[in-house]
Biotite code that builds the C-alpha atoms (Angstrom):
import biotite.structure as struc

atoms = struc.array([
    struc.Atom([-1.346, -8.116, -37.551], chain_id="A", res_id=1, res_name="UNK", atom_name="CA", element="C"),
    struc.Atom([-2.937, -10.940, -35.528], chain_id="A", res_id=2, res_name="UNK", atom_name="CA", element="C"),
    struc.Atom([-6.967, -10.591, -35.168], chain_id="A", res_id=3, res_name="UNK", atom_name="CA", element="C"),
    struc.Atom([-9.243, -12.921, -33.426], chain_id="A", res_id=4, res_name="UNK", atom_name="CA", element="C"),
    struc.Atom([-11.245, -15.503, -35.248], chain_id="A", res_id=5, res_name="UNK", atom_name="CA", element="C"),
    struc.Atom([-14.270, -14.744, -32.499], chain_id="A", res_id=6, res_name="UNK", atom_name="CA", element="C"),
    struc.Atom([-15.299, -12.485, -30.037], chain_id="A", res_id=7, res_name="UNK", atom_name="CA", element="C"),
    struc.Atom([-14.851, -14.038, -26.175], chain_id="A", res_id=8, res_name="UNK", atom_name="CA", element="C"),
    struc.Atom([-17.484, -13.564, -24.129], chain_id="A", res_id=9, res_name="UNK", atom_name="CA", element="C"),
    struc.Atom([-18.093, -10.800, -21.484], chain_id="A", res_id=10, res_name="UNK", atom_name="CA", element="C"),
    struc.Atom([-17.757, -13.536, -18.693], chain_id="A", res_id=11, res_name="UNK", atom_name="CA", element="C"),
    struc.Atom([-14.541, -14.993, -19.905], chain_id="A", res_id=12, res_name="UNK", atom_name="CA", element="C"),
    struc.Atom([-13.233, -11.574, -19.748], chain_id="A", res_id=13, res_name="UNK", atom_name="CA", element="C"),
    struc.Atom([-13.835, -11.095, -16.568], chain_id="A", res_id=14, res_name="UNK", atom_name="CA", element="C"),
    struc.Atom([-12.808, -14.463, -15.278], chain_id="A", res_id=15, res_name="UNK", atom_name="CA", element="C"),
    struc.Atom([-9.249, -13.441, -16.133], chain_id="A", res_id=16, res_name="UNK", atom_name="CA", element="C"),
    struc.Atom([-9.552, -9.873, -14.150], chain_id="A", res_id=17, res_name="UNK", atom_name="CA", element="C"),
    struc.Atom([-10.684, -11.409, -11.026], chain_id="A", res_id=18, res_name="UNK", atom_name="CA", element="C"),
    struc.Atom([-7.279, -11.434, -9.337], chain_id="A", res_id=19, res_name="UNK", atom_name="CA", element="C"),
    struc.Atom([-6.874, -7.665, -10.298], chain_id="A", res_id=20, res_name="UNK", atom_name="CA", element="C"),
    struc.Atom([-7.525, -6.648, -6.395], chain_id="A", res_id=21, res_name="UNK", atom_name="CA", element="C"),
    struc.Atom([-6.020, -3.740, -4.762], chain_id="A", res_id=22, res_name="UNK", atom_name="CA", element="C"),
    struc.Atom([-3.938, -4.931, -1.236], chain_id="A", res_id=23, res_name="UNK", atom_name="CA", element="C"),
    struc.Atom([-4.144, -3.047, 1.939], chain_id="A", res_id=24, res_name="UNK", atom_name="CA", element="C"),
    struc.Atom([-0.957, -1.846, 2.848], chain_id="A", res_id=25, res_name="UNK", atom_name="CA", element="C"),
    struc.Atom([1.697, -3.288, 5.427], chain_id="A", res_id=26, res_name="UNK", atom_name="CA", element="C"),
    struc.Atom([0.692, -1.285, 8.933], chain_id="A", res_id=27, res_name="UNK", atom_name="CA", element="C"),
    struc.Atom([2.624, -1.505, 12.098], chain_id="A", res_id=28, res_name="UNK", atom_name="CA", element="C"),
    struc.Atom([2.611, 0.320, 15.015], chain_id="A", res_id=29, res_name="UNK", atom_name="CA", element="C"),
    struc.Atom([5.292, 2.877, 15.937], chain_id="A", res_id=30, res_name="UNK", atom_name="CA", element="C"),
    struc.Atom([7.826, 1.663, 18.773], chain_id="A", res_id=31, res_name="UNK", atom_name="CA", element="C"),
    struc.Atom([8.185, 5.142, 19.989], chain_id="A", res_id=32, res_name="UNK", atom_name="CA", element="C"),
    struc.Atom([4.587, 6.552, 19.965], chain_id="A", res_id=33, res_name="UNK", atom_name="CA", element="C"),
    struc.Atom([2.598, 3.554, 18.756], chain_id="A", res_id=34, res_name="UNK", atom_name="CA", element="C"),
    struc.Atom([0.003, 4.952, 16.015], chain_id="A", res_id=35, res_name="UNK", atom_name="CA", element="C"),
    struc.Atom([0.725, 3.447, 12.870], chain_id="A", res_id=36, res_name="UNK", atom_name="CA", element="C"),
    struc.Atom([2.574, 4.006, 9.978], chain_id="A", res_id=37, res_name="UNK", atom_name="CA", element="C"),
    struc.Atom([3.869, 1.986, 6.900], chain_id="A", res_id=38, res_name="UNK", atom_name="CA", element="C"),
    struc.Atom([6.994, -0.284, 7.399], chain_id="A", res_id=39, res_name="UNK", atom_name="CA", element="C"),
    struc.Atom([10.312, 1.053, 6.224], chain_id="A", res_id=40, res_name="UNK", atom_name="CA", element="C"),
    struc.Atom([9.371, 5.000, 6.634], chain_id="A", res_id=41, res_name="UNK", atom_name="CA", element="C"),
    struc.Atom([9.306, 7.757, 9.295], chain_id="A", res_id=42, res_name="UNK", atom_name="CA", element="C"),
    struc.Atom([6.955, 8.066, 11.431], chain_id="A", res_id=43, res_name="UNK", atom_name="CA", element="C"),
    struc.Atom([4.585, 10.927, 10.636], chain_id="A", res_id=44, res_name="UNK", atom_name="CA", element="C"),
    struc.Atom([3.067, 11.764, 14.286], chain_id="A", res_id=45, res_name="UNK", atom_name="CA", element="C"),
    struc.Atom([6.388, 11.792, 15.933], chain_id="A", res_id=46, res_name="UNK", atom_name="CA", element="C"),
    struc.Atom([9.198, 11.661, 13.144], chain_id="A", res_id=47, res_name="UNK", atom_name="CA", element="C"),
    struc.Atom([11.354, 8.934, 14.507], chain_id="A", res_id=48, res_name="UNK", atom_name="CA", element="C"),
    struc.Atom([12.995, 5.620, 12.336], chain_id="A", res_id=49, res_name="UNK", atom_name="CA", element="C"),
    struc.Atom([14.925, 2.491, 14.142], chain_id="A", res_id=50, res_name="UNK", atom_name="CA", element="C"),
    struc.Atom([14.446, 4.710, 17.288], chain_id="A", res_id=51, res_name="UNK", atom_name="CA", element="C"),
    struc.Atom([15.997, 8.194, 16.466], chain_id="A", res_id=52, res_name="UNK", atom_name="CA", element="C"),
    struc.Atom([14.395, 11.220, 15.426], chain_id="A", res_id=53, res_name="UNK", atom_name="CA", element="C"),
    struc.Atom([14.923, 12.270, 11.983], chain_id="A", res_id=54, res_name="UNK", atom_name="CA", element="C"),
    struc.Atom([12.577, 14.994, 11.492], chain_id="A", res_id=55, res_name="UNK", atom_name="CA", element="C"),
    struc.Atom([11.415, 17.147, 14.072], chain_id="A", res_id=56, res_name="UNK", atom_name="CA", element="C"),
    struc.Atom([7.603, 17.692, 14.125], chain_id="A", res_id=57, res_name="UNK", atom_name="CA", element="C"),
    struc.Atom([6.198, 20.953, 15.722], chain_id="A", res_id=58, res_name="UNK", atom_name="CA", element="C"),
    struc.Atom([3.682, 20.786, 18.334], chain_id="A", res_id=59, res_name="UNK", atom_name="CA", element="C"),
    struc.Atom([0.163, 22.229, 18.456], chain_id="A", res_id=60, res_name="UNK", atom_name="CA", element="C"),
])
């Protein structure tokens, strides 16, 4: 089993993790009611995709 001759540095470590960053995620606004809601997916407020309602939502 391989081992390392010497012990990298805390620095170089890091160095290599700095593109480890979390992404925000792809938000667009509803054509039908316009709040927003990730691409490809129903719409949770109003429950419509590609302009027809897949899920009805109940009312308050």
């Amino acid at each position: 089993m391989a081992l390392p001759k010497q012990k990298q540095s805390k620095t170089r470590g890091r160095k290599r993790r700095t593109h480890w960053k979390l992404s925000f995620p792809g938000l667009i606004k509803c054509p039908h009611c316009h709040s927003l809601k990730l691409s490809h997916r129903i719409c949770p407020n109003c429950g419509y995709y590609k302009g027809k309602e897949i899920i009805k939502i109940k009312e308050k």
